[in-house]
C-alpha positions in Angstrom: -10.6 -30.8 -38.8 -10.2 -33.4 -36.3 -5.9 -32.4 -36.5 -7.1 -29.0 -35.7 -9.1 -30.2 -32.6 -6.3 -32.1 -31.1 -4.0 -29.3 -31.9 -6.4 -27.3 -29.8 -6.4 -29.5 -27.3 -2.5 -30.2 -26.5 -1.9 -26.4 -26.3 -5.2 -26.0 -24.1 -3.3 -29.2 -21.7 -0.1 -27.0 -22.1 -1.8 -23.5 -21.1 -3.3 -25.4 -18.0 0.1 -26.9 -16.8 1.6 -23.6 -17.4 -0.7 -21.9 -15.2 -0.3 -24.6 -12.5 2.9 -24.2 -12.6 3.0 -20.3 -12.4 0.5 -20.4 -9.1 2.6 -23.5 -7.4 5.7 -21.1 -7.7 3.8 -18.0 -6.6 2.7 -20.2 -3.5 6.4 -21.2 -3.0 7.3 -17.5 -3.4 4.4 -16.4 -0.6 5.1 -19.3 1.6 8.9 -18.1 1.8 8.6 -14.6 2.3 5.8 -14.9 4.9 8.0 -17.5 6.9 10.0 -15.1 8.6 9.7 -11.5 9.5 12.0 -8.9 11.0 11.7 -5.3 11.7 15.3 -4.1 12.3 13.8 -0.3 13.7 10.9 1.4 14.3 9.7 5.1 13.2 11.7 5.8 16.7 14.5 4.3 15.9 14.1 1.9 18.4 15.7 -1.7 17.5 13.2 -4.3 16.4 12.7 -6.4 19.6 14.4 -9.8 19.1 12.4 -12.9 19.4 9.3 -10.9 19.2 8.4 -11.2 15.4 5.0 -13.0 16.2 4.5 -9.4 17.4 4.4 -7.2 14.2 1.8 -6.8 11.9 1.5 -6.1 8.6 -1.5 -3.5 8.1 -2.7 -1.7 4.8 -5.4 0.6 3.5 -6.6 3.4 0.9 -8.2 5.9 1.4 -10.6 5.3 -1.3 -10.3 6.4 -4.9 -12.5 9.7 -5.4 -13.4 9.7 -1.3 -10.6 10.7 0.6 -11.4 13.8 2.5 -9.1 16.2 1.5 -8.6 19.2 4.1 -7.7 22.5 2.5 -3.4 23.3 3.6 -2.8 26.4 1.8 -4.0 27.4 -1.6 -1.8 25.0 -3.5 -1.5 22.2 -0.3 -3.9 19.6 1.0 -3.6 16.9 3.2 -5.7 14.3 5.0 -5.6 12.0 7.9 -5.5 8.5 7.8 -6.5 6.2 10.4 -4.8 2.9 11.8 -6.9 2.2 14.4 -8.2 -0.9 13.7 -4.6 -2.2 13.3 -4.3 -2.5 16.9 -0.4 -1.2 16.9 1.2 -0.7 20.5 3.7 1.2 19.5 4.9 3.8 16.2 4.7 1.8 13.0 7.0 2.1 9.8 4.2 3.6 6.8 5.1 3.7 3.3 2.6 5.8 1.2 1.9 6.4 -2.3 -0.5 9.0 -3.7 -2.7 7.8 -6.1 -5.3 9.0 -9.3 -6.5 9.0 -12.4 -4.4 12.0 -13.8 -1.7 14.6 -12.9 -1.0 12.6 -9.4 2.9 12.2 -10.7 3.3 15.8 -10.9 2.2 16.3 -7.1 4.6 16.3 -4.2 4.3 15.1 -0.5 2.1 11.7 -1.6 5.0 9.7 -0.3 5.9 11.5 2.9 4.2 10.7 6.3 3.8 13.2 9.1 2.4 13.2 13.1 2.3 8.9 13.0 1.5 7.3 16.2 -0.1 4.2 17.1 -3.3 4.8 15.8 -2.8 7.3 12.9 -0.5 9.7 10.5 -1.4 12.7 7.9 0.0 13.2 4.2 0.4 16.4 2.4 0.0 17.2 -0.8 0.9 20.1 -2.7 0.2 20.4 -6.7 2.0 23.7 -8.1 -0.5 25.6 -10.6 -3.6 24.8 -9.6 -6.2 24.5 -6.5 -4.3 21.0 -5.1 -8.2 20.2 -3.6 -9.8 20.8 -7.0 -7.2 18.9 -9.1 -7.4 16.3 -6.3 -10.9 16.1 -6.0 -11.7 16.2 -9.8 -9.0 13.0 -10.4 -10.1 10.8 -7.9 -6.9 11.0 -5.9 -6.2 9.1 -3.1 -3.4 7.6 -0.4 -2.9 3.6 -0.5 -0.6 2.5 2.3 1.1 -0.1 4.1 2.3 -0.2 8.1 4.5 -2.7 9.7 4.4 -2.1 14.0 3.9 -4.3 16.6 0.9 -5.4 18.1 2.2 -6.9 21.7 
């Protein structure tokens, strides 16, 4: 019994280390990546301002998983409008989009593509062959999650 214990124990000391060492090296990780930051373009092509990367932000959101309001394209295409507001961008920023849900959100199209983006916001379409797109959308809790890179002075 008391060979079991310490057994337990030296693999309990070795899970512990391990997981120290696993969050030291994701801090490493994080530290490196967040040490320098470069936009080469923006959404007008416009080449990233040199010097000036204390400038950009990083900004993300969702639209909320079974709240996103859905506006009614055509009868097989929605789309909704997503806000950046509170980013504080001065000037088009670069958006990558992904549509997500709990079911049938891979066979959709358009979750990926931005359209109309300025400063302060951008719209997604979505169109879902076979079906009412709002219904399916709706029903499975779909939604857009999104990340923006711009600058902010």
């Amino acid at each position: 019994s008391s060979g079991i214990n310490a057994e337990y124990g030296y693999f309990k000391r070795i899970n512990l280390r391990y997981m120290m060492l696993k969050v030291a090296t994701f801090l490493l990780i994080l530290g490196a990546s967040a040490a320098d930051v470069l936009m080469d373009s923006n959404e007008d092509g416009v080449e990233a301002r040199r010097g000036q990367s204390h400038c950009l932000r990083t900004c993300t959101g969702t639209t909320g998983k079974g709240s996103t309001d859905w506006v009614i394209y055509t009868g097989s295409g929605i789309y909704t409008d997503i806000s950046l507001e509170e980013c504080g961008f001065t000037s088009r920023p670069n958006i990558v989009t992904t549509l997500n849900g709990d079911n049938f959100h891979w066979k959709a199209k358009g979750g990926s593509a931005t359209y109309f983006v300025e400063t302060a916001s951008f719209r997604v379409y979505v169109h879902y062959r076979g079906a009412s797109t709002n219904f399916v959308a709706t029903k499975n809790n779909w939604s857009i999650t999104w990340v923006a890179v711009g600058y902010i002075c």
